[in-house]
Structures are given as C-alpha cells and as structure tokens.
C-alpha positions in Angstrom: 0.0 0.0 0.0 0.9 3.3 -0.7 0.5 4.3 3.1 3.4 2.6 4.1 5.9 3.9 1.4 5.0 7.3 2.3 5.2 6.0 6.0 8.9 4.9 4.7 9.7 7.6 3.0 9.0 9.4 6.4 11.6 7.7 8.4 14.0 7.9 5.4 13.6 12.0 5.6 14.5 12.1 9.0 17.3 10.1 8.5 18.3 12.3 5.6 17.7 15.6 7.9 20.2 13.7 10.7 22.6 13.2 8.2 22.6 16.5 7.1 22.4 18.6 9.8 24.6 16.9 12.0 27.7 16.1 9.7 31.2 17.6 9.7 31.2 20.2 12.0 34.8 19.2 14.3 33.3 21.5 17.1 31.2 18.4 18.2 29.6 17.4 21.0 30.8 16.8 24.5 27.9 16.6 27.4 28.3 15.6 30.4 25.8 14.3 32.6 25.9 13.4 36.7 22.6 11.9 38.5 22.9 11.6 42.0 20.8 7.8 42.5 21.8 5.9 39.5 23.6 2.4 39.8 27.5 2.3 38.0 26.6 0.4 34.7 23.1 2.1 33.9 22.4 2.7 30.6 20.8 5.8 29.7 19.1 7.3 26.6 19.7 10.2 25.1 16.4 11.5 22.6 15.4 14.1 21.0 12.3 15.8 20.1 10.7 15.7 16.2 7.6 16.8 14.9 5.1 14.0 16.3 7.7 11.6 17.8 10.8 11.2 19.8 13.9 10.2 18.5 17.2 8.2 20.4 20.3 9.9 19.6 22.8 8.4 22.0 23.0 6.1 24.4 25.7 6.2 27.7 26.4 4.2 30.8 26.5 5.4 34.3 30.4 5.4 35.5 32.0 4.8 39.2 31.1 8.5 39.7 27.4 8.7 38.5 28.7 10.1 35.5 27.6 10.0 32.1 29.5 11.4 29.1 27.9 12.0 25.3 30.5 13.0 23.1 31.1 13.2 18.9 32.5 14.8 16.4 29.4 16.3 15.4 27.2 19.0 16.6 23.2 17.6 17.0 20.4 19.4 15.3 19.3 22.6 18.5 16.1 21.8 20.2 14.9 20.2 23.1 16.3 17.1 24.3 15.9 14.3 27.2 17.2 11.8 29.0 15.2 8.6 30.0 15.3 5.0 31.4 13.3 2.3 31.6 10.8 4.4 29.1 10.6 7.0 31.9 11.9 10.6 31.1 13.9 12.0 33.7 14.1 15.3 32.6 15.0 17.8 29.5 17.3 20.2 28.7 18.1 22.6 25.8 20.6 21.5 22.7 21.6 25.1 21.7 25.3 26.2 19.7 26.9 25.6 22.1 27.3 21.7 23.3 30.0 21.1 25.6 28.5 21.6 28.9 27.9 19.9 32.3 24.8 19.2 34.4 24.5 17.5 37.3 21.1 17.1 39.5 19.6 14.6 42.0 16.8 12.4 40.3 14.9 12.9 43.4 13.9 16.5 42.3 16.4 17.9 39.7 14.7 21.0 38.7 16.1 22.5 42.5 19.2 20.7 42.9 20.1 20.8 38.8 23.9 22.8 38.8 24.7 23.7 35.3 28.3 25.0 33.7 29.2 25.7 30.4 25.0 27.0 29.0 22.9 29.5 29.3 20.6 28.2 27.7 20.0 25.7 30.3 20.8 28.1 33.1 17.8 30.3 32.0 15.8 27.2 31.7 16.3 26.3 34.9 15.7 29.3 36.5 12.4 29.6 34.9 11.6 26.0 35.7 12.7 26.9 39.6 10.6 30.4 39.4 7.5 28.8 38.4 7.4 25.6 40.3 8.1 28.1 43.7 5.1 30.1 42.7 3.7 26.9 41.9 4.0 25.8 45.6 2.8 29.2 46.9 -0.6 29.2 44.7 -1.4 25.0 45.2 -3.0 25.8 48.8 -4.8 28.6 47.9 -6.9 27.1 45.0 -7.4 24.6 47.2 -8.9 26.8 49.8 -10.5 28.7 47.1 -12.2 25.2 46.1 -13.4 24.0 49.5 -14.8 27.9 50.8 -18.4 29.7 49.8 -17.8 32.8 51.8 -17.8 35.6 49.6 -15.1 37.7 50.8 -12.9 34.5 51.2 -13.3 34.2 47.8 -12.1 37.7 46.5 -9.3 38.0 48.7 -7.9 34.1 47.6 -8.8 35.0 43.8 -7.0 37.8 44.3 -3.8 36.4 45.7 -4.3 34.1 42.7 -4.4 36.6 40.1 -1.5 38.6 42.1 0.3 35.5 41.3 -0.5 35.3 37.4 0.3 38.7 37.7 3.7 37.8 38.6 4.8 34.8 36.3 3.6 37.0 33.2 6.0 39.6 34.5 8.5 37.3 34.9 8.1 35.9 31.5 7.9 38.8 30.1 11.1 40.0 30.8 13.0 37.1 30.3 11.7 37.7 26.8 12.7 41.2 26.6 16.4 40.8 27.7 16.7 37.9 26.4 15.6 38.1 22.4 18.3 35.8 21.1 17.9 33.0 23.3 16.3 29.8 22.4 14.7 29.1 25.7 13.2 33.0 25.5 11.8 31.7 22.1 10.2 28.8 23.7 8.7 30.4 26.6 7.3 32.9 24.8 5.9 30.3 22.3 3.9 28.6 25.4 1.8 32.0 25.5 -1.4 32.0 24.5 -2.5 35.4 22.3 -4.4 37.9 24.2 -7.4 38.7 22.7 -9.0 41.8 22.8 -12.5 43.1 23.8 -14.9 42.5 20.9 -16.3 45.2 18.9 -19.7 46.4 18.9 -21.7 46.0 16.0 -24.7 48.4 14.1 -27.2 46.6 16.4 -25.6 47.6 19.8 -24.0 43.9 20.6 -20.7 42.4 20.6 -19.2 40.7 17.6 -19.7 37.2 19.5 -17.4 35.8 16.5 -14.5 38.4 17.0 -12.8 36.5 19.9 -12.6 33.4 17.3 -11.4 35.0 14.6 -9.3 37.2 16.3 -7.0 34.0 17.9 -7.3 32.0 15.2 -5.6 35.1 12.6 -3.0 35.4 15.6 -2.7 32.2 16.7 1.2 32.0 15.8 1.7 35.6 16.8 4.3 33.9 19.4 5.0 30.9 17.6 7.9 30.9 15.0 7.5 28.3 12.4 10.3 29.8 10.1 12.4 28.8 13.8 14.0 25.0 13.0 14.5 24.7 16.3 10.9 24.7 17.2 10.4 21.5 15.0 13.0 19.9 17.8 10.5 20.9 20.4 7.7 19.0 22.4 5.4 22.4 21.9 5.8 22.0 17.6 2.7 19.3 17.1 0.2 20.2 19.6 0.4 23.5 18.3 -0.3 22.3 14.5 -2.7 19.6 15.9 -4.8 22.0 17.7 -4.8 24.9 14.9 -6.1 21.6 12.3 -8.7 20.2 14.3 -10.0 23.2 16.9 -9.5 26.2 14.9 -10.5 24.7 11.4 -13.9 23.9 10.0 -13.2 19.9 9.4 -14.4 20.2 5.8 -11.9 20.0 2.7 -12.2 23.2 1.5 -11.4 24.7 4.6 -8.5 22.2 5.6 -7.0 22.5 2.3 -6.4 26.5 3.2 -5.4 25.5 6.8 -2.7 22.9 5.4 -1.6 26.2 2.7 -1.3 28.5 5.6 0.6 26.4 7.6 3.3 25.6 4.7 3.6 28.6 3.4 4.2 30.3 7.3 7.0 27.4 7.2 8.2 28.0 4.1 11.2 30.4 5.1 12.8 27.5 6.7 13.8 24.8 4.3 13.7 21.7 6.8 10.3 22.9 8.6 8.8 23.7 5.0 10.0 19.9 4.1 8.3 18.5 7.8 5.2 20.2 7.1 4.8 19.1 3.4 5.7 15.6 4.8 3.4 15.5 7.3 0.1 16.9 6.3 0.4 14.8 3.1 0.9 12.0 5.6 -1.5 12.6 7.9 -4.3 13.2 5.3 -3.7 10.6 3.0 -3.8 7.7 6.2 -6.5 9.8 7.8 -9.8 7.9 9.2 -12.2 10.9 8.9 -14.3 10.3 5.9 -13.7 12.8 2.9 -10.1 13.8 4.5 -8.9 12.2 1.7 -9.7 15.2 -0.5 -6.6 17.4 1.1 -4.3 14.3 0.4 -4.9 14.9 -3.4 -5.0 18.7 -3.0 -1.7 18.7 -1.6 -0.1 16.1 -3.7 -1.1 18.7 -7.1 -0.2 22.1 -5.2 3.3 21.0 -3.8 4.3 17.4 -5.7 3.0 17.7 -9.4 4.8 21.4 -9.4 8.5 20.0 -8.0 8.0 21.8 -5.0 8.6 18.6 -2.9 11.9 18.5 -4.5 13.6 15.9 -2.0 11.2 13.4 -2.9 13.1 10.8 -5.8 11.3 10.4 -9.3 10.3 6.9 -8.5 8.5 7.8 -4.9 7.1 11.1 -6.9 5.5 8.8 -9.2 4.1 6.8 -7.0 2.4 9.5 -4.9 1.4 11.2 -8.0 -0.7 8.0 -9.2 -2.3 7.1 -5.6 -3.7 10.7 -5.9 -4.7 10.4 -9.7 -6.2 7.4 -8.4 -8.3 8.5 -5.2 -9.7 12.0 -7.0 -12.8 10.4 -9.1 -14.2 8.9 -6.1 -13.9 11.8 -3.6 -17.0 13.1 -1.4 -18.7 15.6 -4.1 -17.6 13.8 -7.4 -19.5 11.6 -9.4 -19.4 7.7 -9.2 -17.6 5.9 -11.9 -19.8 4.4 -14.1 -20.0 0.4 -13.7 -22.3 -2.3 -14.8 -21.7 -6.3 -14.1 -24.3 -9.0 -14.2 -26.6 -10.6 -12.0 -26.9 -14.3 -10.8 -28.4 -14.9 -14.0 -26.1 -13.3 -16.1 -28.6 -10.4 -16.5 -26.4 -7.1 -17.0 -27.5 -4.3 -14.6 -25.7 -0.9 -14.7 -25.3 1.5 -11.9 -26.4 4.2 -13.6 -29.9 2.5 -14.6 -30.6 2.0 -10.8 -33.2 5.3 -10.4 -33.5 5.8 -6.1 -33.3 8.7 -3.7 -30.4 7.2 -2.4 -28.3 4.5 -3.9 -26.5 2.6 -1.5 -23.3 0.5 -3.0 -21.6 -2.4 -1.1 -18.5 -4.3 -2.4 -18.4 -7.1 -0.4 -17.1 -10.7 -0.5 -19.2 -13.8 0.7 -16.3 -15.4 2.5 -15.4 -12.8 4.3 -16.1 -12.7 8.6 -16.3 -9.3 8.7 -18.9 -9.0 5.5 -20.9 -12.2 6.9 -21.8 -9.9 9.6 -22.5 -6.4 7.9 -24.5 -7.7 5.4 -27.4 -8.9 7.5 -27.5 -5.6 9.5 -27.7 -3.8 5.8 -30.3 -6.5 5.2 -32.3 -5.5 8.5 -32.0 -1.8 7.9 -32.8 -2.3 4.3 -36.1 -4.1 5.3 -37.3 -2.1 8.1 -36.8 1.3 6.4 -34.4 1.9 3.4 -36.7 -0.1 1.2 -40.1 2.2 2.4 -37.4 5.4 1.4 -37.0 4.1 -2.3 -33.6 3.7 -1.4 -31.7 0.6 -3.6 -28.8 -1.4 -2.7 -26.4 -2.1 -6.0 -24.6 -4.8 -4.1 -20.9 -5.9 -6.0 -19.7 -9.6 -5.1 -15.6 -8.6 -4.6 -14.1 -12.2 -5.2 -15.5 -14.6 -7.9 -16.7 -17.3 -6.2 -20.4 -18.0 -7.7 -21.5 -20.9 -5.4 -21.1 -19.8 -2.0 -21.8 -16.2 -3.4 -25.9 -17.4 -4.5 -26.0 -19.3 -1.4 -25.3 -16.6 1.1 -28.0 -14.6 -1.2 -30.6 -16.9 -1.3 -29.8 -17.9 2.8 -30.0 -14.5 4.0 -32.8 -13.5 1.3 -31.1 -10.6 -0.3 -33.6 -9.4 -2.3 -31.5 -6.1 -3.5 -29.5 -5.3 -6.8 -26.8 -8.5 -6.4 -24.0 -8.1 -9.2 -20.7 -9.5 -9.9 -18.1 -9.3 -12.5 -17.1 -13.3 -13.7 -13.5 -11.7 -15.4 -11.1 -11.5 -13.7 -9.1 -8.7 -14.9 -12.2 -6.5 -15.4 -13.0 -7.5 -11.3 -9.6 -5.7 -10.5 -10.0 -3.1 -12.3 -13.3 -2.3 -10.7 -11.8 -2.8 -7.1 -8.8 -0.7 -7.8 -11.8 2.4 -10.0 -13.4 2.6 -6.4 -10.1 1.5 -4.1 -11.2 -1.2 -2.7 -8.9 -2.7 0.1 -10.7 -4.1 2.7 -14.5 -5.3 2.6 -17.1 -4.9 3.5 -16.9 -1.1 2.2 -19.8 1.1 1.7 -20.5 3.9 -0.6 -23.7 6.4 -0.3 -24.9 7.5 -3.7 -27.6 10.1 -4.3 -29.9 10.1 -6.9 -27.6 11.8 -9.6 -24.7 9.5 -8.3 -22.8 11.7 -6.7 -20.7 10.4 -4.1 -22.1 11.6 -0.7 -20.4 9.4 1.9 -18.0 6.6 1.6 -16.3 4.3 3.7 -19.0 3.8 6.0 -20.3 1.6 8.6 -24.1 0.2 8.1 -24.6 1.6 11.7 -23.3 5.4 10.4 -25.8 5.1 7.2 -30.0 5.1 8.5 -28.7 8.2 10.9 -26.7 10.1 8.0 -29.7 9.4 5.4 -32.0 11.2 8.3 -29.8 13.9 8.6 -29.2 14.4 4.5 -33.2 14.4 4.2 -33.4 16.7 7.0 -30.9 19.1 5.3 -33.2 19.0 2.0 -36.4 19.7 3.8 -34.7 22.6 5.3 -33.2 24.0 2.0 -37.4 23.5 0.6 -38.5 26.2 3.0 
C-alpha cells in the first residue's frame, strides 16, 4: 500500500535531515551528565524531540562517579532534548550552539538541585523552571482553599492572591523575553503564551461581535509561535500546536482544511527543513487519515506542492508513485460523481449502476467469504427491510471475489432481495476494485440520486442516521 511507502519515506527523511544537519562540523559534542541515585553500569538514553515523535540519539552508561558522558564529532540538530530509562523521562534540557557543557542534579527533584556549567541556555531554563514551580508551591493551597470555601469575601481575597500570582509569572516571563531576544529558551517560553485577545467590537445593532474572539486567535494564533524557527520542529510544543490549529481552529471540511494545510506551509516556508516536515506531514496525515472525505486534502496537496517540484527531496520513482495514488483516489472523492459500472446478476442479467433510479443508492463491495462482510451484510439486510426499502432507497450490491456458489447461497440464505452483481472476469473485477479503491471489505459507498458520491467508507450503523440527517438538510433547503 501506498500508506506505508509514504510511511517509509517518512523515516528515510529524517534520517536524511540527521545526516545532514549533524555532519562535519569538528566542534562536536561533549555533554556531560551526573545523576545523584543511579547504579554504576546504567544505561541511559539520550532522545530528541521531532515533529510527532521522539527520537534516540545516543546512548551512555552510568560510570563509578554517577557520570555520564555524550560526546562526537558532530554538533546535533538545536532543540529540546531528554534523558530517559526504563521508558521514563527524567528530565529535559536545551541543545543550543553551544554543546560542551555539564549538568549535574539529583533524580529525586532535579529541577532544584540541577547545577549547570558551560549553558545559558540551560541556566535560563532552569531558572524559569525553579521560578514557576516556587510560585507553583505558593498558589497550590490557595486554590485549594479557594475550592473547598463559599464565603464571599474568602473568595475575593484568595482570587485575588491568585491573580496577584499570574500577575507575577507574566512579568517574569515577560522580561526574560525582553532581555533575552536571542535566546532559544526566550523563544520557547514565549511560544507557550497563549494570544491575548481583545474586547470584541460592537456591531450596528448595539451587541458584541460574539465571533470576533474566534477569529481574532485563530488570525494570531502564531503571533508567538515561529514556524520559520527549526528549532521549534526539535521541540515538544511544535505538534500540539499544529494539531490544535487543524482540528479546533478549522472547520473539518476540505475546502477549509486545504487553506489550513496552505497556511501552515507557506508560514514554514522560510525555513527549508520545517517547509520539508510540514509538506511531509500533512500529506501523511491526510492521506492515512480515518475521517471520511479527509482524503480530499491528500490529493490537493499532492497537485499544489508534488506535481509542481516543490517537494523537491522526494526521488522520481516515490514522486511517481504518490502522483498516481492521488490520480487514483480524486474520481471517487465526497462531491464527485461515481464511476460508471455495470456487471451481471446471478443470471447473467447485466445491470448498470447508472440504470438504478433511487433517492439514495447505496453501494456495497463485499465478498461472501469474508467474517467481517458475513456480519454487515445482514444488519444492511435488517435496515434495508425495516426502512431503506419504504425510502425508495436501492442497494447495487458488488460480489468482490468470484466465487459464484457460496456467493448465491449466502444470497438466497440470508434472502437478499437487493440489486446482487458480480463481474465473472477476472481482470475486469480488479479493475473495478482498484476504480473505487477497494482494500478491505465490507466497504460502503452512499450515492444520491444523480450518483454523486455523498459518503464513503462507511459503517451500516453510520448510514439510516446520515440518510435522516441528509433528508433533513433538504427539507430545510425546501422552505
């Protein structure tokens, strides 16, 4: 499957972006790290941040001293790193410029015994960490008051110590911002802040804009978020913050997702290796994507950024093959029209698709042999009998697998008195399956009554509800 080349091709572009970054520079890296409570002879990993996943870079053993030591010729890419055992993370530091440098902590509670030499990057990291987690400390007992009291004037003096407190780690932030507008970790924190957003206008009628708030932080929602920074692909903040742009800020409909995945690219495009991630993964994510008609942005990407060179790390044999799974997938896409078919019934009686006249035509590839199929056909069968039927709605059901006898005796068992078609040639079969990209059965398209596709992929549970809802929505557009 196409899925797991471009699942391949993935991993081989972060091993290519490794390569790259991290060759030849004879500065290298020396790191060394001392936990107070590890064992002599305890391995440790070294990882890294990327994207959606975490990555090992190194591995080191504890010495006599507690020591671990990470050192090579070459510098790694900047970001955020971690060490971890035993799958557990122990804590994370910053991979900046500069990469000879000490830490040393006690696992117990290293953000306030961590002692660092030789970063500061780390040492501002730290400080932060040990700022908030003391004003942490003070404001724990007083939301907990603040939950467990109903006097009134309890209340506003513990909000307010609350909101002193706020008060207090946006200064702090603040500043480190300010003096520090070089630094990486400055970068970071201020990329954890959420935009302010302004009161909302009033309108002609004498009410707020109740849609200004939305709009507003959605246009500024990477206000303090650089995605022309590489460094912020090497982060743990980089994905949630795409993630939640895609699917809270964006209506989940093609059109509106396929400008979401344009504004995203093109806001990376100043940085050639963030540009290449983004490409990478919304193609990804989209093309293996469950929702039904995500499949759309798949294609739309593949003709904006692959048929036009743009993706111009990708080799002329993978480009060819992402280029024909799109070709492929855009004739049957929510909206278009169904690809005209006709096959014969189980008396050789030709019946086309098109020649089926319904409200709703309801399309099933399916294979009599198959577990799965043996039990979604009889639930189609119930909810064909007990209401599609009464709705004029037809079933134009294609036998997947040429098997003719156990094929008209699971029709004649389970009295399948619907449209039952196969396709006795083999070669013309395949063709069909790979027309409508058949890959698993059973596998359910929803036709209307001009054949357009209006849902695909379904289960028989999803369709009598959908049906209701698409009648509803005409009724609606009658009045």
């Amino acid at each position: 499957m196409i899925m797991n080349k471009l699942t391949q091709t993935l991993i081989l572009f972060c091993m290519l972006l490794s390569s790259t970054v991290l060759a030849g520079d004879p500065e290298g890296h020396d790191i060394k790290i001392k936990l107070k409570g590890f064992k002599e002879g305890t391995t440790c990993i070294l990882g890294n941040y990327y994207g959606d996943s975490k990555r090992i870079a190194d591995s080191a053993k504890v010495d006599v001293n507690g020591e671990m030591t990470f050192k090579g010729k070459d510098k790694y890419p900047q970001g955020f790193y971690f060490i971890f055992h035993a799958s557990k993370i122990y804590f994370e530091f910053v991979m900046d410029k500069g990469q000879h440098f000490s830490m040393e902590m006690d696992t117990v509670d290293y953000i306030s015994s961590i002692k660092v030499k030789g970063s500061e990057e780390n040492t501002t990291l730290y400080n932060y960490q040990r700022f908030i987690s003391a004003q942490g400390k003070i404001a724990h007992p007083i939301q907990d008051e603040l939950k467990k009291t109903k006097n009134k004037d309890s209340i506003k003096i513990l909000t307010e110590k609350i909101t002193s407190i706020d008060k207090e780690v946006k200064a702090y932030m603040d500043r480190l911002i300010k003096n520090s507008s070089t630094s990486f970790v400055s970068k970071f924190i201020k990329a954890t802040q959420e935009v302010e957003t302004p009161e909302a206008p009033v309108l002609s009628n004498g009410r707020k804009d109740s849609l200004f708030s939305f709009y507003y932080y959605k246009n500024h929602f990477f206000d303090n978020f650089d995605l022309t920074d590489e460094r912020m692909l090497f982060t743990p903040l980089f994905q949630p913050k795409i993630k939640q742009y895609l699917d809270n800020l964006t209506s989940p409909i093609p059109d509106s997702l396929n400008v979401a995945a344009d504004y995203l690219i093109e806001k990376s495009r100043a940085s050639t290796e963030v540009f290449k991630y983004m490409v990478y993964w919304l193609t990804y994510n989209f093309e293996s994507s469950k929702i039904m008609g995500q499949d759309a942005i798949f294609v739309h990407l593949v003709k904006k950024y692959y048929v036009t060179h743009q993706a111009y790390w990708v080799d002329s044999t993978q480009l060819a093959k992402i280029e024909q799974r799109a070709l492929s997938m855009e004739p049957i896409l929510i909206g278009k029209k169904a690809p005209p078919i006709s096959m014969v019934d189980s008396v050789n009686k030709p019946v086309s698709l098109y020649d089926v006249k319904a409200t709703y035509t309801i399309v099933i590839f399916w294979d009599s042999e198959c577990g799965h199929c043996q039990k979604e056909v009889p639930k189609l069968k119930e909810l064909y009998d007990t209401k599609l039927k009464a709705m004029g709605i037809h079933v134009y059901a294609i036998a997947t697998e040429e098997k003719p006898s156990a094929w008209k005796k699971f029709i004649l068992e389970h009295k399948l008195d619907w449209i039952n078609v196969h396709q006795p040639d083999d070669y013309k079969r395949a063709v069909i399956k790979k027309i409508y990209d058949i890959q698993t059965t059973p596998y359910i398209y929803l036709l209307d009554e001009n054949k357009i596709i209006k849902a695909k992929h379904l289960d028989v549970e999803q369709l009598g509800p959908l049906i209701d809802a698409m009648e509803k929505d005409k009724k609606l557009k009658k009045k």
